[in-house]
N, C-alpha and C positions, 0 to 999 in steps of 0.2 A: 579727580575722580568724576567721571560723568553722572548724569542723573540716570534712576531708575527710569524705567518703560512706564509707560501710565497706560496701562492693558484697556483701561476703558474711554478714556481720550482716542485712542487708537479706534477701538471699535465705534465709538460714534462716528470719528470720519467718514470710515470705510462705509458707516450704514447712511450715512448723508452723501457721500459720492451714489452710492449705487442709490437710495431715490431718488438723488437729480439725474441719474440715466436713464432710470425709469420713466420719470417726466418728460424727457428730451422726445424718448421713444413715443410717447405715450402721443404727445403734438404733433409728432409729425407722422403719426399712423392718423390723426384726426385730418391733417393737412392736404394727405395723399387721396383720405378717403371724400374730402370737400372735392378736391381739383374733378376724382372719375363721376361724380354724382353731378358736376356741372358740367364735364363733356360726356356724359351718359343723355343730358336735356339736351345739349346743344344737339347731338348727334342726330337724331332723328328728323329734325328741322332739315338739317344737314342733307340727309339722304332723300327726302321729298324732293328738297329742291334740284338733287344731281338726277334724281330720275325723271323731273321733268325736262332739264334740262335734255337727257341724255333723247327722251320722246322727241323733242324741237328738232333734234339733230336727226334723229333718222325719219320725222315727215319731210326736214328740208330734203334728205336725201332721196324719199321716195317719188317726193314730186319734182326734184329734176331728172328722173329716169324717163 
């Protein structure tokens, strides 16, 4: 004869699975939100420098006309 269900065995798993999903979630909403807040800084750097650059390229081109 097998054993009875243990109804509250059971529900603690199932409530300790779903908080460590939570948690899993929870790090890597933090993770995703670290990565665009440091290419959100870099970016602007980023763009300075492509517009000066993009300037260099159209005086060189104005002054070989």
């Amino acid at each position: 004869m097998g054993f009875r269900p243990n109804y509250n065995q059971q529900r603690a798993e199932r409530n300790r699975a779903k908080q460590q999903k939570k948690q899993e979630k929870l790090k890597q909403q933090q993770e995703e939100t670290a990565r665009r807040k440091a290419a959100r800084e870099e970016g602007p750097a980023e763009a300075v420098t492509l517009e000066s650059d993009v300037n260099k390229v159209m005086m060189s081109n104005d002054a070989k006309r």
